[in-house]
ROLO-68334 format. One record per atom (N, C-alpha, C): y, x, z. Coordinates in steps of 0.2 Angstrom, whole numbers, plus 5000, padded with zeros to 4 digits. Each point is the difference from the previous one (the first is absolute). Layout:
N
YXZ...
END
This chain:
730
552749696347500349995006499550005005500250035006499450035005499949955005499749975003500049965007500050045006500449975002500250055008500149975008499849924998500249985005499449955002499450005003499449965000500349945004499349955001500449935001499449985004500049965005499549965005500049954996499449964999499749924997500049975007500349995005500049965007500349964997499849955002500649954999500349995008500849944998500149985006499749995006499649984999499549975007500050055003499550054994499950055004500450075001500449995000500450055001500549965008500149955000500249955010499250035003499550004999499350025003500150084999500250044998500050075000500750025008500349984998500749995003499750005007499749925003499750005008499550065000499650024995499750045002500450075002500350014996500550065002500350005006500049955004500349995007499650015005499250005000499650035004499850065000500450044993500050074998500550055004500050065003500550045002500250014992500949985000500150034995500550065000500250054997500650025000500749985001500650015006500749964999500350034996500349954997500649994993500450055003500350054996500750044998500349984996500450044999500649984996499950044994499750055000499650014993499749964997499549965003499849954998500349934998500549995002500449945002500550024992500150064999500350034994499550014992499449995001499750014995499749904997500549985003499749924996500350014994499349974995500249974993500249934997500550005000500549934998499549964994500049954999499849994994500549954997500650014998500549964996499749974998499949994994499649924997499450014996499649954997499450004997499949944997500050014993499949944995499149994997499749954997499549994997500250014995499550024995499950014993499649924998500549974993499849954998499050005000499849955005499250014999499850025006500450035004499950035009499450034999500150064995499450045002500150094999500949995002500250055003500750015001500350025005500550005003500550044998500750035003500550064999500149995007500350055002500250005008500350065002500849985001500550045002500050025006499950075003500050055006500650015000500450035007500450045003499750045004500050055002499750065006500550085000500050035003500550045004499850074995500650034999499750054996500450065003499750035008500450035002499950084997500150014995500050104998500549974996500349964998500449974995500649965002500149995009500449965002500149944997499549954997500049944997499749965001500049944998499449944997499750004993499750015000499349974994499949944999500149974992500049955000499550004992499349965004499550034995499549934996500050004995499649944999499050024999499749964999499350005002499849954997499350004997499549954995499450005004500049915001499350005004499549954995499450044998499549954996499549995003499849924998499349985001499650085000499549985004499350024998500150105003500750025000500250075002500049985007499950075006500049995007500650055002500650004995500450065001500749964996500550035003500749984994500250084997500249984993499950044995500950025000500250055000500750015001500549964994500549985000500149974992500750054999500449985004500550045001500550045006499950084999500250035006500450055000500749964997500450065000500650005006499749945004500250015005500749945002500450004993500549964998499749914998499449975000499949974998499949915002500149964998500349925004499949974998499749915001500249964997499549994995499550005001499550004993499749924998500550004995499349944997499649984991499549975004499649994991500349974996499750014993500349964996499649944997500149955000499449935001499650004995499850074995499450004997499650065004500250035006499750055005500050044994500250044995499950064997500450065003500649965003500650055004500350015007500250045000500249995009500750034998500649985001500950005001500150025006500350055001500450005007500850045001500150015004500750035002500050075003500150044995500050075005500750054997500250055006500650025000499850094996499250004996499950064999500350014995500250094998500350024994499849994994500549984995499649994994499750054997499549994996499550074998500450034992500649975000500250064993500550055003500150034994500550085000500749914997499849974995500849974998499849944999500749995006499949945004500749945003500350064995500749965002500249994993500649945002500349974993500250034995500350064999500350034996499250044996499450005000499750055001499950065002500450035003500150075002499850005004499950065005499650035005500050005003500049955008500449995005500050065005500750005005500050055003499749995006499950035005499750025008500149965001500849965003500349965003499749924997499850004995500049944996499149975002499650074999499349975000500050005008500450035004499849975007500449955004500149964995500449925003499549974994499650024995499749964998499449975004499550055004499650005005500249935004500649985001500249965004500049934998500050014992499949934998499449945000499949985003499249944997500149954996499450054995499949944995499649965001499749974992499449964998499550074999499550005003499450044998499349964998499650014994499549984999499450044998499549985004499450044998499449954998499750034997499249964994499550005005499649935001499450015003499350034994500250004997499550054995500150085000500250025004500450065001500750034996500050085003500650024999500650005005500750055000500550015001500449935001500350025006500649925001500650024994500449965000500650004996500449985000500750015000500649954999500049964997500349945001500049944996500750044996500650015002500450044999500450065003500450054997500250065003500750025003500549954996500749995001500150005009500450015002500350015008500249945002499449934998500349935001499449995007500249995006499749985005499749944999499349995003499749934998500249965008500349935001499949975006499249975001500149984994499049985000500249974993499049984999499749984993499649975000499649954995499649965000499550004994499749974998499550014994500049954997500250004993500149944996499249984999499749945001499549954999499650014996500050044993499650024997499850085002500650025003499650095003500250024994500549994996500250054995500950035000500349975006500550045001500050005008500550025001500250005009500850005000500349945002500649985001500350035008500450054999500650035008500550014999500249975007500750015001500450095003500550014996500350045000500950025001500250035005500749975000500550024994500249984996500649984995500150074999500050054994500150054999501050014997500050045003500850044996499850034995500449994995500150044994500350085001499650054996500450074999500849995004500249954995500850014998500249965006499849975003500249965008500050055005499250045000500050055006500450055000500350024992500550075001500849965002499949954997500749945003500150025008499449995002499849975008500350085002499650044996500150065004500650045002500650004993500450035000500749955003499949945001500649965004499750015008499449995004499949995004499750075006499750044995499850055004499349995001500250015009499449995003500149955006500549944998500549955006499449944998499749975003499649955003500349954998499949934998500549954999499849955002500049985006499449965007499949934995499649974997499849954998500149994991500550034999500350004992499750044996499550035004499450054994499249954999500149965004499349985000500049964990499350005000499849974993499549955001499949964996499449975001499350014997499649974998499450014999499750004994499750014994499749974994499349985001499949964997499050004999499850024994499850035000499650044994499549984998499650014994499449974997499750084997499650025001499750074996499149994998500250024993499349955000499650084999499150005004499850045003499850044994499849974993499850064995500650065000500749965000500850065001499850055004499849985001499850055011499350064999499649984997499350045000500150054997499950075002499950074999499750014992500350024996499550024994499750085004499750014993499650095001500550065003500849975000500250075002500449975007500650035002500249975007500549954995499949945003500549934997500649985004500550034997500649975002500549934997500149985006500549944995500750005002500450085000500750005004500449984994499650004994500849974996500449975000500649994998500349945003500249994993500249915001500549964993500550044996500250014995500750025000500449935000500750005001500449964999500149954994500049945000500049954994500650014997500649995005500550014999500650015004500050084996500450045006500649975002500449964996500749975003499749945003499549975003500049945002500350035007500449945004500150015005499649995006500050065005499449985007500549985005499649975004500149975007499950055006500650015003500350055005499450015006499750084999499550015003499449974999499749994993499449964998499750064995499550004999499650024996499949974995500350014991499849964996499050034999499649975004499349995001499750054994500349984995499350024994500350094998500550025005500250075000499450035004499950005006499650005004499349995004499849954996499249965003499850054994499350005004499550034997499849944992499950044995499949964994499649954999499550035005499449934999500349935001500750025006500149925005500449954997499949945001500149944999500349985006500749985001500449985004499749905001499750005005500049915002500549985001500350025005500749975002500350045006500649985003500550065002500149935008500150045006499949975006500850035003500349985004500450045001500250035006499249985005499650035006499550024998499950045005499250024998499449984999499650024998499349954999499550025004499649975002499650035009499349984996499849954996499349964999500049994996499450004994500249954994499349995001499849934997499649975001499849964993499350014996499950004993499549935002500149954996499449945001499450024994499449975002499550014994500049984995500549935002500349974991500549985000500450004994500749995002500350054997500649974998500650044998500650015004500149995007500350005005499950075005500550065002499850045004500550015006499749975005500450015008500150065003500550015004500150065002500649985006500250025006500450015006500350045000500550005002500650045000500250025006500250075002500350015006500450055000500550045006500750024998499950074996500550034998500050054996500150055006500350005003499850055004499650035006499549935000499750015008500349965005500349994999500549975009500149934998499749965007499849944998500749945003500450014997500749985000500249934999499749984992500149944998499449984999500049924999499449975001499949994992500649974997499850004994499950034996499850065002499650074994499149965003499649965001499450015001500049925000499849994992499649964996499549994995500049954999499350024994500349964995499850054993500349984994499450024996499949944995499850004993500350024993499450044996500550034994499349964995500449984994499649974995499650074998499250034997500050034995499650004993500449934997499949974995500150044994500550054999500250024997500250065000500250064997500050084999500850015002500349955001500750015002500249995007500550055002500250005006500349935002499749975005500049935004500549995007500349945000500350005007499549975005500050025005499649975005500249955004499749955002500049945003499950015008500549995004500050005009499849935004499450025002499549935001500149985007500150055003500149995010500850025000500249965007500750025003500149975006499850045003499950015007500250065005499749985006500350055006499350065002499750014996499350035001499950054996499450035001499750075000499350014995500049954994499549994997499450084999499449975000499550084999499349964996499750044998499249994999500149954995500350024995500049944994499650004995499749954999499549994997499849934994499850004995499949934997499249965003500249944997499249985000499750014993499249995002499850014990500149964996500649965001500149954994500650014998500450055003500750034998500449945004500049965001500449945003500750015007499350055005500349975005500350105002500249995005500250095004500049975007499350055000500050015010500650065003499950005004500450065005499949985008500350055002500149995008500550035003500449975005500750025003499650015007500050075001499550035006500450015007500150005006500049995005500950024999500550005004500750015000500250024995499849974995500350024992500549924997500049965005500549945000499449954997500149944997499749964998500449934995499649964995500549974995500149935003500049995005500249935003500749985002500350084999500750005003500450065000500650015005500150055002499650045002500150085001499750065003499850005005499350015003499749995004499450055001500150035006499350045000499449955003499649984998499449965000499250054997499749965001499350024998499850014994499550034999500050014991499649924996500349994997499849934996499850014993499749974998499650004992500249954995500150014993500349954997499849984993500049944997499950014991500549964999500350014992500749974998499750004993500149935000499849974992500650054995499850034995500550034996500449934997499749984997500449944996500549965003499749965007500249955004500450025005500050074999500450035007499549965007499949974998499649975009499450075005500449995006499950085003499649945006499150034999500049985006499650035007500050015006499850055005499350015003499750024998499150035001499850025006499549975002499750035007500749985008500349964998500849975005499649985006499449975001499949995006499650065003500050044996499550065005500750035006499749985005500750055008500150065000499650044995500350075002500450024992499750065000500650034995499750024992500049994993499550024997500250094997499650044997500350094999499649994996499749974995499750014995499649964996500149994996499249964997500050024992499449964998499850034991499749924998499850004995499949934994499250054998499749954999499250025000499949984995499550024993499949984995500149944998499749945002500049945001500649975002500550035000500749965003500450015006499149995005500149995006500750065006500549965003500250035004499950055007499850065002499850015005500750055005500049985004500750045002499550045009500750075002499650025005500649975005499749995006500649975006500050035005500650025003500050045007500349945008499349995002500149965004499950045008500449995004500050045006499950075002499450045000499650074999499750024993500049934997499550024993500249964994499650034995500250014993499549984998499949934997499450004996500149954994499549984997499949994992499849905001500749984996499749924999500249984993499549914999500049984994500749975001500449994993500549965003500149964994499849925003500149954994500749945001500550044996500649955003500350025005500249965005500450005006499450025005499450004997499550015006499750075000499550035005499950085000499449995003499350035000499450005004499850075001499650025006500150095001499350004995499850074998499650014996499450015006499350015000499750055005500250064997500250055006500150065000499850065006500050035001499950035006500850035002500050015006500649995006500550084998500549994999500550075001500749974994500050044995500749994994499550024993500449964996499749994994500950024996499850044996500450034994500049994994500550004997499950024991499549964996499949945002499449964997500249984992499550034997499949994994499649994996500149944996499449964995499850064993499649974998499750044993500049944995500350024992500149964996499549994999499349964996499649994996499450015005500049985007499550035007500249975005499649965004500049995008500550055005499850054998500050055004500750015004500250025005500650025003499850065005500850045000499850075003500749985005499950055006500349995005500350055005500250025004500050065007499949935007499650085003499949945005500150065005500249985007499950045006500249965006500050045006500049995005500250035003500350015009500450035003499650074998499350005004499450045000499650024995500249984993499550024994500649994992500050065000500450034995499849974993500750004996500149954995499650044994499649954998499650034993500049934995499950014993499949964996499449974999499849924998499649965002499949954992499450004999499849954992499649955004500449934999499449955001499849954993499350005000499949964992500349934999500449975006500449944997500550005010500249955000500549975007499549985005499549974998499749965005499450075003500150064999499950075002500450065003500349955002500650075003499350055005499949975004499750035007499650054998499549984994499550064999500250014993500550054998500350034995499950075003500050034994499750074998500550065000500050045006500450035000500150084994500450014996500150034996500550074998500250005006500350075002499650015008500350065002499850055004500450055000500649975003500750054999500050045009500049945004500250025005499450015005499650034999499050015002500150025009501050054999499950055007500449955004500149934998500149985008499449965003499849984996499349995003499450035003500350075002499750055004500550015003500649955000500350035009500149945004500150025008500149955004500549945001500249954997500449964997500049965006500849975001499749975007500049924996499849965008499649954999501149975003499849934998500649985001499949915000500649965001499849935002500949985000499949954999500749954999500249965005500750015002500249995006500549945000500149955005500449944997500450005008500550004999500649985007500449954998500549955006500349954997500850035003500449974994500750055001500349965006500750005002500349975002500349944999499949954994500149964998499349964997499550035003499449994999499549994993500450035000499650024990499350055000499550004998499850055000499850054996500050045005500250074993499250045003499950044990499250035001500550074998499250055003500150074999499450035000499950054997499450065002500050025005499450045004500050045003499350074997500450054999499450065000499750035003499550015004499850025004499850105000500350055004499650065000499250014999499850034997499350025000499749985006499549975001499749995005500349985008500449964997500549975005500049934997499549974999500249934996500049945006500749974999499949965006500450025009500150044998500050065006500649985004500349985006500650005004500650075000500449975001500750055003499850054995500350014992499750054999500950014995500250054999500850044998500049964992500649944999499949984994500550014998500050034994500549994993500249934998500649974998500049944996500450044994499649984994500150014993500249964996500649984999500449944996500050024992499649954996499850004993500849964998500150044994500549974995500149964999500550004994500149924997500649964999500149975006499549975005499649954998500049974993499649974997499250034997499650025007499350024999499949995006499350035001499450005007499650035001500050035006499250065000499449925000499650035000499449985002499550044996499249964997499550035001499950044993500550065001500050044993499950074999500050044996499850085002500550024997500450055007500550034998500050075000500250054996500050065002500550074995500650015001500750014997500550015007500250024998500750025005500549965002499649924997500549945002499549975003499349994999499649975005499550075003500250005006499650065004499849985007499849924999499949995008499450015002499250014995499650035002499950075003500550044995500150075003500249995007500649975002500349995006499449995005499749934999499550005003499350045003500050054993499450045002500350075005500749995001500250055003500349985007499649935000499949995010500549935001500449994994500549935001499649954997500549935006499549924998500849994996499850014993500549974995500049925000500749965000500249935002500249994993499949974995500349984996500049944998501049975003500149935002499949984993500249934996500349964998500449945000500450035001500649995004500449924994500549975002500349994996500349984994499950004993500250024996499450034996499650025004499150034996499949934996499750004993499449974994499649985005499749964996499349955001499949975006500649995004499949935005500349964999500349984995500549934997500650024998500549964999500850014996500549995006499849975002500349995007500050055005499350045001500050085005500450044993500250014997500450034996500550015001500049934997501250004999500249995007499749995006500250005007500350055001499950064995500450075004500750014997500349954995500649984997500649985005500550015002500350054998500050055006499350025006500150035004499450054998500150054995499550044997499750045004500350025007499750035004499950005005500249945005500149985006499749955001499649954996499549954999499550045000499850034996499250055000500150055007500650025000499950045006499849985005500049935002500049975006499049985001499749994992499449994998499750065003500150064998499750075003500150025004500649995005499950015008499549975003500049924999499549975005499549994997500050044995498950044997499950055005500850035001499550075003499949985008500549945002499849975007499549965000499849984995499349965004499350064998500450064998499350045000500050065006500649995002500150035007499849975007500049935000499949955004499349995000499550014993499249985002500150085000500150035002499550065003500250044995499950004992499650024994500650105000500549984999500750064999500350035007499750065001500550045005500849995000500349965002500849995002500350064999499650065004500350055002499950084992499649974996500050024994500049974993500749985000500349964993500050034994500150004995500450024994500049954995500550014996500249974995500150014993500049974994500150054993499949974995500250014993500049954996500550024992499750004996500550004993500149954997500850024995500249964999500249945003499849925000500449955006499750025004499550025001499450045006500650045004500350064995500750055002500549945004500149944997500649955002499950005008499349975001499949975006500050065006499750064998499750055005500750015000500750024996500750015004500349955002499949934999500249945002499850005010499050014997499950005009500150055005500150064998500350035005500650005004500549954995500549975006500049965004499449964998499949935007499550045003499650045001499750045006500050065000499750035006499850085000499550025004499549944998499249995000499750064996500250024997499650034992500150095002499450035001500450065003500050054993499949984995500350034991500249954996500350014994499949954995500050074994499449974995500150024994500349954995500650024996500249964994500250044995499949944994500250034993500049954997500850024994500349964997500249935001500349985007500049955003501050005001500349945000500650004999500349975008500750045001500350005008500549964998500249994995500749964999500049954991500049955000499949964994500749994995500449995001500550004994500050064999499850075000500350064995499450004998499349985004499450004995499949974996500349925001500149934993500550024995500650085000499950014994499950094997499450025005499850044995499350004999499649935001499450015000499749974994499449974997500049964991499849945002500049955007499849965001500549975003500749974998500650005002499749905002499749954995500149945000499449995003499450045004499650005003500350015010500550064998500450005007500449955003500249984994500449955003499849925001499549984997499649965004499849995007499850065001499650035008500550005004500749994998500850025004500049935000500049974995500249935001500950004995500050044995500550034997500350074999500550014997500450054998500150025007500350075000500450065005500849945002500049994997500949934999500049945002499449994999499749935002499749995007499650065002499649985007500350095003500550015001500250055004499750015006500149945004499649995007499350065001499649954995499250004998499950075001500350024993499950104999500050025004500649995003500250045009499349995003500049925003499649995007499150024997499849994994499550034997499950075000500450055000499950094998499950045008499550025000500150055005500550045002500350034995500450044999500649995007500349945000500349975005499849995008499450005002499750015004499750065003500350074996499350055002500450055005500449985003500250025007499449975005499749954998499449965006499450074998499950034993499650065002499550055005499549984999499850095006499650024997499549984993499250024998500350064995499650055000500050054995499749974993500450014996499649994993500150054994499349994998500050044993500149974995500350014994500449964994499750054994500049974994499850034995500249934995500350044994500349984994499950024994500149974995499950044994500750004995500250045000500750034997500149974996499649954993500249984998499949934998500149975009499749925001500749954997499749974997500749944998499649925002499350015003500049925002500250005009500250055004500250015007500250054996500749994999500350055000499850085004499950054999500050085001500749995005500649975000500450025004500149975006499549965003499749975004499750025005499550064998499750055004500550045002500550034998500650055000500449975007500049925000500549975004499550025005499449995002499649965005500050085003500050064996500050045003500750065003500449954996500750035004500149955009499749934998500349965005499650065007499350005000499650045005500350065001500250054996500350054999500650005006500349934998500650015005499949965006499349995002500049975008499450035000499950094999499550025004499449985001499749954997499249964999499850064996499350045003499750034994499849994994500050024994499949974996499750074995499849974992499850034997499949984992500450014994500049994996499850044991499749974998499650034995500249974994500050054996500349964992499750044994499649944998499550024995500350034992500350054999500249994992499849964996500449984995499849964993499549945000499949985006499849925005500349954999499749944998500349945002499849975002499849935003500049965005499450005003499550024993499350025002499950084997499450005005500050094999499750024993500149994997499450034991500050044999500650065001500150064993499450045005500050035004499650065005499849985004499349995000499449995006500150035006500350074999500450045007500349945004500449994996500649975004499649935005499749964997499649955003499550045007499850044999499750065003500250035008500450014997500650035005500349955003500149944999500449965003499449955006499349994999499649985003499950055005499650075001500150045005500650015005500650024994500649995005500149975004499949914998500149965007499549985004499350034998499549985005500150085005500550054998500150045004500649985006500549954998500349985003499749975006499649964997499949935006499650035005499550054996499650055008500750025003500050044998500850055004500549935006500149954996500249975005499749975005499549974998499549975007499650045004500250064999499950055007500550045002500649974999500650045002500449945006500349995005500449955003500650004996500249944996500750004996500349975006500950035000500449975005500049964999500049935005500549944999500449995003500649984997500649965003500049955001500549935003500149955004499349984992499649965001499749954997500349944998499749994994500449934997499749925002500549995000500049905004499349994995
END
């Protein structure tokens, strides 16, 4: 394997010291070329021993119209990462607890000619939807060829590593049998059967000798034959042992999906979460945590440990097998009650005792992540106001670590080592991956990528956080980014760019994507405002749920008198507005163009004009109706007085819109409305529809592409053109 990627030995410190130096430098301004060649780094694991890492990339693979999803091996003592996996398809990489393997998730095609159940030869149509499926892939740190764990057309939702590193347990959705699918096929056709097709989930056990390659190409498509052909089956189920790959050992059967499974290092108990079969986040009770004994070689019932109104993630044991951490992250509800959008919270729950109790509760802002350190110890990351940083957390109590100033990422401990790795960045220094030899080290950790080199050769602007008090005297923070060489600068033509959510925050992070482009904006002569409005993470649970039941007239009122008190000190030209934002970003920029005709363009995407057709075709139905204060039947007022849709006769800003065709979290039919309402009151407008897109832009870097220029072609065109105005609004 060849090295291709070199790597800077700067650490932290010095790379915040290269940074001021680069601002004394004339440097090149950011493009949108530029702005389009960031390297994502999904995630990165330690190797038991932290003496070398795996690290999942995203990057733009425009002759291909795709994403590339590529994994990578960093070792001690190498100044380079060594390619591991690059077929382009690949995800989700983790060790195996004796570091001899690396498991992950890819959608690449399987390497045989016979590959389907019956073994015969599959057709065209057949190998090219298998492409689509991801499996378990494994590959040897002693070298060699990755491999399927298995070949069958069973999609993996994830998988784990049994304790010893001699199998790997996945969840996979419940297979039909032959004789079920010709059933299905010959009564039903090609007729959908809205909820009555779903299946649920098995967990699997595949132990890894079943799996490893002899000398020729090793398949394991065999399947069981039937024990006994007259036994009766259950309508629409796969008797399992027709279909699972022969290695597998069924744990036990879920009747939702599995999202986590989580293996202790001792113990005969395996945890795992559960969440809906179809994606759409409807019922509360599909997302719980259940235990399955694996004391024994037979299929086991599982035990349901939580029952609650939340969104459990990040599940984890302690090393005594005893206890399971997690964390319910920012409007993902919380276990103290009813559904509620709040801050993200962190938890342990005695398995035995049931006793559930809440970690890090006095910290004010919000937690996004944390990891368990060889030793035990708890460390979680916290987003409090503009930043993201790394604390100990013992109990109800939280202490910040030393760190150096921006967002901290992905923090992850190493089994058997001090060590933890991390992503760090700043509005102005682009996110790379970080080794520090213990916690009490963050600030001088070792930088260990060199992904993103060319934004540090461009002119990034300098930028500062801004605080005004609302109406009701609350105070609300926001960003400000300043144009190149404009830092500080009066009257200058400001964009406000409303970040999602609405459970998030800008602040002092590196963005660069087709959702965050306010650099770019900036280096093309706008002071980007990026409020935090209402219902924004990490100012408390109280600036949150305040936006209940008025989801867009409480914030709204928050970013108007941001952008009056930046008009009043001097800072924003009155006379050159603009507006724009995705997703609730999309909510707000068509909510505010009916209370003013301040704004001389609005750019929006995927943002919703009217709430009960969107509460039911969107996947977040019990997330909607929180933020309503109930159902379309229950608060009919609300929906109304809430939707722009009803208002856009107050109308005059020209907007550009874009959607992706295949959005179901803001419904796709949303943009449709927003651009038929303009359509018929003569408001310039402009609407873009990304194919085979949903909420976020993934399939085609084009598209994300295309839709940044587009509207930064918008917003010049309009703040040099006089848009009419009609009578202005009260």
């Amino acid at each position: 394997m060849t090295p291709i990627i070199s790597l800077s030995r700067s650490t932290l410190a010095l790379a915040a010291l290269a940074t001021a130096l680069h601002a004394q430098t004339k440097r090149a301004p950011l493009t949108i070329d530029d702005l389009f060649s960031y390297v994502e780094i999904r995630s990165a694991k330690l190797a038991p021993g932290g003496k070398a890492a795996v690290i999942a990339t995203t990057r733009a693979d425009w002759k291909h119209d795709r994403f590339c999803d590529d994994l990578w091996l960093w070792q001690e003592g190498r100044d380079s990462l060594v390619p591991l996996a690059q077929s382009g398809h690949d995800e989700n990489p983790e060790w195996s607890p004796d570091g001899k393997y690396i498991a992950f998730i890819s959608s690449r095609p399987i390497p045989f000619e016979d590959a389907s159940e019956s073994g015969e030869k599959q057709g065209e149509e057949s190998k090219s939807s298998e492409k689509e499926i991801g499996r378990v892939w494994v590959i040897s740190l002693n070298g060699g060829d990755a491999f399927p764990l298995y070949s069958e057309p069973l999609k993996t939702h994830t998988f784990a590593w049994s304790a010893d590193s001699t199998a790997i347990l996945s969840s996979v959705p419940e297979p039909l049998s032959k004789e079920a699918k010709e059933t299905e096929r010959r009564s039903w056709k090609d007729v959908a059967r809205w909820r009555e097709q779903e299946r649920g989930d098995l967990l699997l056990e595949i132990a890894l000798r079943d799996a490893i390659p002899a000398a020729k190409p090793f398949s394991i498509a065999e399947t069981r034959k039937a024990e006994a052909e007259d036994e009766p089956k259950k309508e629409n189920r796969a008797d399992a042992a027709e279909t699972l790959p022969k290695c597998a050992r069924i744990v036990t059967r879920s009747k939702y999906a599995i999202g986590e499974i989580a293996v202790p290092p001792v113990g005969s108990q395996i945890a795992f979460l559960t969440n809906s079969i179809s994606g759409r986040l409807e019922h509360l009770d599909a997302y719980e945590i259940y235990v399955v004994r694996t004391d024994s070689n037979r299929e086991s019932s599982a035990i349901q440990l939580t029952h609650n109104e939340a969104l459990e993630r990040e599940l984890r044991w302690t090393k005594d097998g005893k206890q399971l951490y997690f964390g319910v992250f920012a409007a993902s509800g919380s276990l103290e009650g009813k559904y509620t959008d709040v801050q993200g919270r962190l938890y342990a729950l005695d398995v035995d005792s049931r006793k559930l109790q809440r970690l890090g509760a006095a910290f004010p802002g919000s937690w996004t992540d944390y990891t368990l350190a060889d030793d035990g110890k708890l460390f979680g990351l916290g987003q409090l106001g503009t930043e993201v940083q790394a604390y100990s957390i013992d109990e109800s109590r939280s202490r910040r670590l030393d760190g150096a100033s921006g967002t901290y990422e992905g923090f992850t401990a190493a089994e058997h080592s001090q060590r933890v790795l991390f992503r760090h960045s700043r509005i102005n220094e682009p996110t790379e991956l970080y080794l520090a030899e213990d916690v009490s080290h963050l600030a001088s950790a070792k930088l260990i990528t060199h992904l993103n080199t060319r934004f540090t050769e461009r002119d990034l602007p300098h930028w500062n956080p801004y605080r005004w008090t609302a109406d009701d005297g609350k105070s609300i923070e926001g960003v400000l980014l300043y144009p190149p060489g404009k830092f500080n600068a009066k009257h200058l033509r400001m964009l406000t760019l409303i970040h999602g959510g609405p459970a998030d925050a800008d602040g002092d992070h590196f963005g660069a994507d087709w959702y965050s482009w306010a650099s770019l904006a900036a280096a093309n002569g706008w002071l980007v405002f990026e409020p935090n409005y209402r219902g924004s993470s990490g100012y408390g649970d109280d600036f949150m749920t305040e936006i209940s039941p008025h989801i867009v007239s409480r914030p709204g009122k928050d970013i108007l008198e941001g952008v009056d008190a930046l008009v009043k000190a001097g800072i924003a030209d009155p006379d050159h507005l603009a507006i724009g934002g995705y997703s609730y970003g999309g909510y707000m920029t068509n909510w505010l163009i009916t209370q003013t005709t301040r704004f001389r363009s609005a750019v929006s995407g995927a943002g919703a004009v009217e709430h009960a057709s969107n509460w039911g075709n969107d996947d977040e139905t019990f997330d909607d109706a929180w933020y309503l204060g109930g159902t379309p039947w229950e608060k009919a007022d609300v929906y109304q007085s809430e939707a722009a849709l009803f208002q856009f006769d107050r109308v005059r800003t020209p907007v550009h819109d874009v959607i992706g065709s295949d959005d179901v979290r803001v419904s796709a039919s949303q943009g449709y409305l927003l651009e038929r309402a303009l359509d018929a009151l003569g408001i310039p407008h402009r609407l873009l529809v990304f194919p085979g897109e949903g909420h976020g832009l993934g399939k085609n870097p084009w598209h994300g592409y295309i839709k940044v220029r587009e509207e930064l072609k918008w917003l010049e065109k309009y703040d040099k053109v006089e848009v009419s105005q009609k009578a202005p609004l009260s």
